[in-house]
C-alpha positions in Angstrom: 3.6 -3.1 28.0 1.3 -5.1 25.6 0.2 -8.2 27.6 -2.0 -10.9 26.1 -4.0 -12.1 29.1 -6.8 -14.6 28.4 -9.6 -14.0 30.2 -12.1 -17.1 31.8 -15.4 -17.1 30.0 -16.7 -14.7 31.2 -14.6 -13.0 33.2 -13.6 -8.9 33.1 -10.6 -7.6 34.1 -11.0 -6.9 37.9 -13.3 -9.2 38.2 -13.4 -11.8 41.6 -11.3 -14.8 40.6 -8.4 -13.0 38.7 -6.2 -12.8 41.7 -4.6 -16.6 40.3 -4.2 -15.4 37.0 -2.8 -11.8 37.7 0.1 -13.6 40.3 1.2 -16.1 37.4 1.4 -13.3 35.3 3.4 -11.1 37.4 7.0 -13.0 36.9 6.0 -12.8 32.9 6.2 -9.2 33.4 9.2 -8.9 35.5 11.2 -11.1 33.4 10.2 -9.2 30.1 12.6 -6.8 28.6 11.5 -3.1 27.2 14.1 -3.3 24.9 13.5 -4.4 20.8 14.7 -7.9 20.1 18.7 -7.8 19.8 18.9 -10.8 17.0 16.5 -8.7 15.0 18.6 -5.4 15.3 20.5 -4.4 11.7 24.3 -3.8 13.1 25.9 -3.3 9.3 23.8 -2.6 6.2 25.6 -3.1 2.7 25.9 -0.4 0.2 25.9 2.6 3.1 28.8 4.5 3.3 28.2 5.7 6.4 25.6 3.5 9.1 22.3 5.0 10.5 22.5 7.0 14.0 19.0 5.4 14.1 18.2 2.2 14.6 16.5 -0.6 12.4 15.5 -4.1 12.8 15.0 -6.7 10.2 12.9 -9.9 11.3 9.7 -12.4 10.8 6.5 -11.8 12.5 4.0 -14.6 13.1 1.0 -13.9 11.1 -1.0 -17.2 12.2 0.1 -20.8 12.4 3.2 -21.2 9.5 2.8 -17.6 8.3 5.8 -15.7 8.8 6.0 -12.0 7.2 9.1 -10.4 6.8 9.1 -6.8 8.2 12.1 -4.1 8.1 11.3 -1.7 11.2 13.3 1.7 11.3 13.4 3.8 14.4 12.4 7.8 14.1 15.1 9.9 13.3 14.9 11.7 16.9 12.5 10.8 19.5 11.5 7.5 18.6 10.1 7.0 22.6 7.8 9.8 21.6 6.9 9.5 17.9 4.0 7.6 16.6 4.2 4.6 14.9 3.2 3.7 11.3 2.8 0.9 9.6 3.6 1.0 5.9 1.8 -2.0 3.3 2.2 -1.7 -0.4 -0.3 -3.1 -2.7 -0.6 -5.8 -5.9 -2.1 -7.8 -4.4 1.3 -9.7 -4.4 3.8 -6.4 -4.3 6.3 -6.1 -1.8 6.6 -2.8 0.4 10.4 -3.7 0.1 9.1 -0.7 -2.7 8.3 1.3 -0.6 11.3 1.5 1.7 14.0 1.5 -0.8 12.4 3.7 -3.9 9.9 5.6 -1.8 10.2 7.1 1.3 12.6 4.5 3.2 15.5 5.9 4.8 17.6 4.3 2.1 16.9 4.6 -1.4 18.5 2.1 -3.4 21.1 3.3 -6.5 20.6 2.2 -10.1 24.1 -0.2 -9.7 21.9 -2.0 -7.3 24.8 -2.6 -5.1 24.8 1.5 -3.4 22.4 3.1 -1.2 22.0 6.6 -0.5 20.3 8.7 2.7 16.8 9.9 1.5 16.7 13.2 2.8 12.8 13.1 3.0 12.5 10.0 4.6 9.0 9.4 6.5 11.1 8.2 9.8 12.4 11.6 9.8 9.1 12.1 12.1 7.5 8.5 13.1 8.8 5.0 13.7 7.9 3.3 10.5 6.9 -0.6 10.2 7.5 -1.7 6.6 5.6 -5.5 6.6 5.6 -7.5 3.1 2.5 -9.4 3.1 0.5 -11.8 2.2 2.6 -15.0 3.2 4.9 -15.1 -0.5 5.2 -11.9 -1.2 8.9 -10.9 -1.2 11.0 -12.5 1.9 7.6 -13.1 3.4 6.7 -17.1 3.3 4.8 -20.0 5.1 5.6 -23.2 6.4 3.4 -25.2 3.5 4.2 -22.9 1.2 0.9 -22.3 -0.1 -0.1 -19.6 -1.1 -3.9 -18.7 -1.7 -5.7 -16.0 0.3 -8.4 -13.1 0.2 -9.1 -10.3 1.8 -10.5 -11.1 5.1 -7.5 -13.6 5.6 -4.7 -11.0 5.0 -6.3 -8.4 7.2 -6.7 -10.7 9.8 -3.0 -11.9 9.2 -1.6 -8.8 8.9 -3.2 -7.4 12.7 -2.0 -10.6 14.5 1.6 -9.0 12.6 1.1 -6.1 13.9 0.3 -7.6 17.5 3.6 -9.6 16.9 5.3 -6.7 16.7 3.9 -5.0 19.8 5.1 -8.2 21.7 8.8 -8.0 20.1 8.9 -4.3 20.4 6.5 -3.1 23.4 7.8 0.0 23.7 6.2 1.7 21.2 2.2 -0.1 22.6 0.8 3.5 23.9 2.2 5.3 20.7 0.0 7.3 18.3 -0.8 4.4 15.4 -1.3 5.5 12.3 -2.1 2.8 8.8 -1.1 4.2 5.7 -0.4 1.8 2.6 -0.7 2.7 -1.3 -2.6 1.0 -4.6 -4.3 -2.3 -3.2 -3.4 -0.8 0.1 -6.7 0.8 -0.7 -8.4 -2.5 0.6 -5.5 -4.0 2.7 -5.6 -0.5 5.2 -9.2 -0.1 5.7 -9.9 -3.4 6.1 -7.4 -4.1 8.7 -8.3 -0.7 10.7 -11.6 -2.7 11.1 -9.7 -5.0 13.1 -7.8 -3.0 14.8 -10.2 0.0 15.9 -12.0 -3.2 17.6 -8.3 -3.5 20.3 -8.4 -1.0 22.8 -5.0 -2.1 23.4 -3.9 0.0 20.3 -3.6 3.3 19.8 -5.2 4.2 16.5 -5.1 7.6 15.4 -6.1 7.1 11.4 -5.2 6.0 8.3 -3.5 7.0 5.1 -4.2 5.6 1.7 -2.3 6.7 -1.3 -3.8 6.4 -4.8 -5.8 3.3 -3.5 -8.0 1.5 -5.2 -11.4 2.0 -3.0 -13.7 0.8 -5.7 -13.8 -0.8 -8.6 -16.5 0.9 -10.3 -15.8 4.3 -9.5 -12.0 3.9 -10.5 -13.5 2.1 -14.0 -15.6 5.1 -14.5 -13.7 7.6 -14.0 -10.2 6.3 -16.0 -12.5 7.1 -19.0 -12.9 10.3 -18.3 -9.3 11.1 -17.1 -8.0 9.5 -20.6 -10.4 12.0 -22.8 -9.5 14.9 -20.9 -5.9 14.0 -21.1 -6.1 13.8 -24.5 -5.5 10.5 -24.9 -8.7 9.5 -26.5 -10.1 11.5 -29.8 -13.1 13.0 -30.2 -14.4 10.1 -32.2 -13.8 7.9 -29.6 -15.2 9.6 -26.9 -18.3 10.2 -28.4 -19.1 6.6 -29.1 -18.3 5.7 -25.7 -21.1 8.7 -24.9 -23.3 6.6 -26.9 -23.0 3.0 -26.2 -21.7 3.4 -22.1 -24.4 5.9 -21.5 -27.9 6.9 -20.9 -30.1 9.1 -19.3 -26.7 11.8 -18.6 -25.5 8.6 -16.8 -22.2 6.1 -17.9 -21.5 3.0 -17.1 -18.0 2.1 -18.2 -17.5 -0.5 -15.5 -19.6 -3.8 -16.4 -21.9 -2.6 -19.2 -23.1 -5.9 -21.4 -23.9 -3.4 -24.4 -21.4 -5.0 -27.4 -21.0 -1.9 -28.9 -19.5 -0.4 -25.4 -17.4 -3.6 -24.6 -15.7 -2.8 -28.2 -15.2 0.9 -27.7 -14.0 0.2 -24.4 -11.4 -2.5 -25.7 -10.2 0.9 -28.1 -9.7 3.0 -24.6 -7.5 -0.1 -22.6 -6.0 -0.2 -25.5 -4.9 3.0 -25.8 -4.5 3.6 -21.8 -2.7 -0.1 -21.1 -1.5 -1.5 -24.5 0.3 1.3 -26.5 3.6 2.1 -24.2 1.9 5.0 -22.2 3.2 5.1 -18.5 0.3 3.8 -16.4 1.8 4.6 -13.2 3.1 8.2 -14.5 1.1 9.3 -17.4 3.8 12.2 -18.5 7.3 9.6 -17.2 9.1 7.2 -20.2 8.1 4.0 -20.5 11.2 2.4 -18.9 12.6 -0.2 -21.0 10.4 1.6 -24.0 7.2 0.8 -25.8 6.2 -2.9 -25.5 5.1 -4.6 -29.0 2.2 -5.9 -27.3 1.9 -8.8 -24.7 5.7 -10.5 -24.4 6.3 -13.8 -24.5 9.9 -15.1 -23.2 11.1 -18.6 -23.4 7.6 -19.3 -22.7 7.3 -17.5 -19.5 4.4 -15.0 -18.9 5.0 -11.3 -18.4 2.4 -9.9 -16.9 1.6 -7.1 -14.1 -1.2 -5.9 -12.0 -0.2 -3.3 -8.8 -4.1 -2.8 -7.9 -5.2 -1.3 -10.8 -9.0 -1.2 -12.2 -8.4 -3.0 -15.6 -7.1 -6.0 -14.0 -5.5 -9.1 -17.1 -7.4 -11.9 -14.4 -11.0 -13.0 -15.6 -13.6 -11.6 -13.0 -17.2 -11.4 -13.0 -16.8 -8.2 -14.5 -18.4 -9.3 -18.2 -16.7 -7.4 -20.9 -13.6 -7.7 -18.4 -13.7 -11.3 -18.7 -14.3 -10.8 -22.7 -11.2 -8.6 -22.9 -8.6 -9.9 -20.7 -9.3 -14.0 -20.6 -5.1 -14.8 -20.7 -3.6 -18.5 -20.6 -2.6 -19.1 -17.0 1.0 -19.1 -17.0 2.6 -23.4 -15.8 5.9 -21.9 -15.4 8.0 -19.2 -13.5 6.6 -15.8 -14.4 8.2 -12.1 -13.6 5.8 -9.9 -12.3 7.6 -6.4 -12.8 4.9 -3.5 -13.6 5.2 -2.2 -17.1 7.0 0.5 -18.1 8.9 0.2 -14.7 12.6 -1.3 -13.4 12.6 -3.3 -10.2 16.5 -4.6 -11.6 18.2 -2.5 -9.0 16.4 -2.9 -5.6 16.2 -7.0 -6.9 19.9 -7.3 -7.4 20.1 -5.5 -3.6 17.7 -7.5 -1.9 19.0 -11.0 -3.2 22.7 -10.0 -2.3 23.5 -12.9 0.1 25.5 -10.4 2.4 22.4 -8.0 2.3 20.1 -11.5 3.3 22.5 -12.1 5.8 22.3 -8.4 7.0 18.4 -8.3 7.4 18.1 -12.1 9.1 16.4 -13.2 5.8 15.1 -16.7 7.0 17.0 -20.0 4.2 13.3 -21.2 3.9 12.8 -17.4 1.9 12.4 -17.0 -2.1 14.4 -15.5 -3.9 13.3 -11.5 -3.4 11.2 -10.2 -6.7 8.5 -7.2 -6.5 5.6 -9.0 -6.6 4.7 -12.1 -6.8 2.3 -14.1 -9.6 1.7 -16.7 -7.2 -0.1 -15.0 -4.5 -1.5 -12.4 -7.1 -3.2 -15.3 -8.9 -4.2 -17.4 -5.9 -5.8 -13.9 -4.4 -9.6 -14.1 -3.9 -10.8 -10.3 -3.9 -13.7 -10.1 -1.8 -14.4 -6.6 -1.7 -15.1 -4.2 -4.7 -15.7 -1.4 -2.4 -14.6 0.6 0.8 -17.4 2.2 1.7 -18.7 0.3 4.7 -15.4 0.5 6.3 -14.5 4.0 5.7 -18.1 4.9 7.4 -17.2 2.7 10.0 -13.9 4.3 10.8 -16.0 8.0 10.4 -18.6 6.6 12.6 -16.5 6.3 15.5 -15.8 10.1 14.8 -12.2 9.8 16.1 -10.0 8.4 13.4 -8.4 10.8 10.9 -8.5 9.4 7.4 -6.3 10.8 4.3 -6.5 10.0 0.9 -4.1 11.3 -1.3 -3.4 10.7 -4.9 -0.9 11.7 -7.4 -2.8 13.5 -10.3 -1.1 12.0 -13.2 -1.2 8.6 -12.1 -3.6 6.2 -14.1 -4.0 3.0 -12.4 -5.5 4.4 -9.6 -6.4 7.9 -10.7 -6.7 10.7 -8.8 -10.4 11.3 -10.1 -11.7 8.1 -8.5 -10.7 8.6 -5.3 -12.3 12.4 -5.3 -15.6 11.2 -6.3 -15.2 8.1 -3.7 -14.1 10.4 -0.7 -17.4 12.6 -2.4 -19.5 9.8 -2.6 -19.0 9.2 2.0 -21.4 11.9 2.3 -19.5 14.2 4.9 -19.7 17.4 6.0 -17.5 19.6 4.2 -15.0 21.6 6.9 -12.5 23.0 4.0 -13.7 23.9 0.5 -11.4 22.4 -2.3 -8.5 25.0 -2.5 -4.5 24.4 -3.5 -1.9 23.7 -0.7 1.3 24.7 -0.3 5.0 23.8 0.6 7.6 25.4 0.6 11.4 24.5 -1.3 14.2 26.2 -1.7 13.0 29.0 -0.1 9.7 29.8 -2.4 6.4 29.0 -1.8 4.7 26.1 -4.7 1.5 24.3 -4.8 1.9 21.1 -4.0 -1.9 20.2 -5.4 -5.6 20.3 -4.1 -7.0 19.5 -1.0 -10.5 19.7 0.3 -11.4 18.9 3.6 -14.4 17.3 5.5 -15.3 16.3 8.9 -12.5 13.9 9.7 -10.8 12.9 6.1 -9.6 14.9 3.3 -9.0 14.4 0.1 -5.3 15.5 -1.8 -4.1 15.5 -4.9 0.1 15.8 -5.6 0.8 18.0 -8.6 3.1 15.7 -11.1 3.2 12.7 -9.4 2.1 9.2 -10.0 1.4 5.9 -8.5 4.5 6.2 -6.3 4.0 10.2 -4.8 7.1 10.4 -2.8 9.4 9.0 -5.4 7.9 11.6 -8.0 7.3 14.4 -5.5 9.2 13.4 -2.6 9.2 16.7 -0.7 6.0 17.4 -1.3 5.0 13.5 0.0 6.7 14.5 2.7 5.4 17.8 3.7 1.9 16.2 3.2 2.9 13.2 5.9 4.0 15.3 8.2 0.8 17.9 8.0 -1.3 14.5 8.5 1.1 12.6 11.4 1.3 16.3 13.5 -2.7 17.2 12.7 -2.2 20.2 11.0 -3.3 22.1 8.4 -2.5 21.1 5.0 
């Protein structure tokens, strides 16, 4: 049972004194129920033919004072008493990990009609209790009381743990279950910085964390996009070599904030080519859904823009040929944030169904659903250009299993970052890089690379791209399971 007992100043727990405390306590705990909250609990669910032998709950959690985060909780498809617990946070910052459930690795995926969902038959809550929470505060169903907006990174890691505690209280249960924190793209900063937090509870059971093609830091993920572009063949040879010669010295680049003018315009050649020309950023071999953009779109006067945690972000940082490149007129009116080359049609016309509101105890004082939100995304204060500090603070502690995972053919985050990031952590390595396996329809396939040090491992997903388990979703799922049941990949 979790119980939030303040302590006097002072005062331990079986310390003289606590006899008052402990006695006013004890009819709290009598009267509280082990059961989940029963006006949370999701009795009917549009667009299923058939409803769930498992259960789900749809809710708010308080996130601080007037914060209120929308979270869709779905029970493990057997044993949920026994199964961990995981807590699921898509990136942006701004996107909603509404994403993830319904086009990833939800139990539902949503249909193209956006009216009909279908059983995902490699759902995640096939083995764990999974905790899908949209966050910040104005990100999908998720809002606040003063309806503003602006935050950092410190503030939503905070936010999201006193969530997470929230949810403990609704459903304590599942308060001595294995915890795992796994979230994807800017979930590269939201999971490690709230495992700070929460490796600091002893009243939580953390077991590690899970960060799919996450952006861990800036630099590294700047660096290495160049190289993953030439080797791609997306950039010629002409190209290449005057990005040798301007970006580096010494057998040394520096594609990330060099203030050489002939670099900054080579550079603006390779984002053009990478972000500008149609190419999939999120799947470098998928169609650009909805085709090739003729540049940056402007409809009745509303913005389209898009940034799901990648490098190249269109917002001016300190970053100097950034801010040279991508200095854009801040949008005065209603802007639609959907990613490029990518549909969120379906899964918005589903979400904003009043009978599906209705089903899911979506407060009135909610927006209307969309992916991610410009608001938050341009009120967001990044505070953090690297992980570094808090990976080696969760490896410290020498307990924590960490994961990071990318699909190889994804761009926004790509795949060779995160190798040379995990590299850069200076561990011991257990497992030399080598292919793993799974196995479907009977044969044996590689499912990518992995290589293995003390405590985290680094693993790529052959063909897939920002999203892993909707591009390779047995495969993401033969991968999550390895990691949840601790064993070998």
């Amino acid at each position: 049972m979790c119980l939030l007992v303040l302590l006097p100043a002072g005062a331990a727990p079986g310390a003289a004194g606590m006899g008052p405390v402990l006695l006013l306590a004890l009819p709290l705990l009598l009267g509280l129920s082990r059961a989940a909250p029963r006006d949370h609990e999701v009795t009917f669910l549009p667009g299923l033919g058939k409803q769930p032998s498992f259960r789900h709950f749809s809710g708010y959690l308080c996130a601080g004072p007037g914060k209120r985060l929308h979270y869709w909780f779905v029970e493990a498809q057997s044993n949920p008493q026994s199964s961990p617990l995981v807590l699921w946070l898509n990136g942006g910052p701004g996107c909603s990990s509404m994403e993830g459930f319904l086009k990833e690795h939800g139990p539902f995926l949503v249909q193209p009609d956006g009216v009909t969902l279908k059983y995902n038959d490699y759902a995640w809550n096939k083995i764990a209790n999974v905790l899908y929470l949209e966050s910040p505060a104005g990100v999908g169903f998720s809002y606040s009381d003063d309806k503003k907006y602006a935050t950092n990174d410190t503030e939503v890691a905070h936010n999201n743990y006193l969530a997470l505690k929230d949810f403990l209280r609704l459903f304590p249960e599942y308060c001595k279950n294995d915890l795992y924190l796994t979230g994807e793209s800017y979930g590269g900063i939201y999971i490690p910085t709230l495992a700070e937090w929460v490796m600091q509870d002893p009243s939580l059971n953390l077991k590690g964390i899970a960060v799919g093609n996450g952006l861990s830091s800036y630099e590294i993920n700047d660096n290495s996009l160049v190289y993953f572009a030439y080797y791609h063949g997306l950039l010629g040879t002409e190209l290449w070599k005057d990005l040798q010669t301007f970006c580096c010295s010494q057998e040394k680049c520096n594609f990330h904030d060099n203030s050489n003018l002939n670099c900054t315009l080579k550079m603006e050649e390779m984002i053009q080519i990478v972000e500008e020309s149609g190419l999939n950023i999120y799947n470098l071999y998928a169609p650009c859904d909805g085709g090739v953009p003729g540049g940056m779109r402007y409809e009745s006067d509303y913005l389209i823009t898009h940034d799901l945690g990648n490098s190249f972000i269109r917002m001016p940082m300190r970053f100097s040929w950034r801010q040279n490149l991508f200095r854009m007129p801040v949008a005065r009116n209603k802007v639609r944030m959907d990613p490029p080359c990518t549909n969120s049609t379906d899964i918005s016309v589903y979400l904003n169904a009043p009978e599906v509101r209705k089903a899911l105890h979506i407060s009135p004082e909610a927006p209307e659903w969309q992916v991610c939100s410009f608001e938050v995304n341009r009120g967001y204060k990044r505070l953090y250009m690297q992980m570094n500090d808090q990976y080696l603070k969760l490896l410290g502690a020498t307990k924590y299993r960490i994961l990071v995972y990318n699909g190889d053919v994804d761009m926004a985050c790509n795949f060779l970052g995160d190798e040379w990031f995990v590299d850069s952590l200076c561990q011991k390595v257990q497992v030399a890089r080598r292919p793993w396996l799974y196995t479907e329809r009977g044969e044996n396939q590689i499912g990518g690379f992995v290589k293995e040090f003390t405590n985290i491992a680094f693993l790529t997903v052959k063909g897939a791209g920002h999203m892993v388990p909707t591009d390779r979703p047995l495969a993401a799922f033969t991968m999550f399971s390895r990691f949840i049941r601790n064993e070998p990949y």
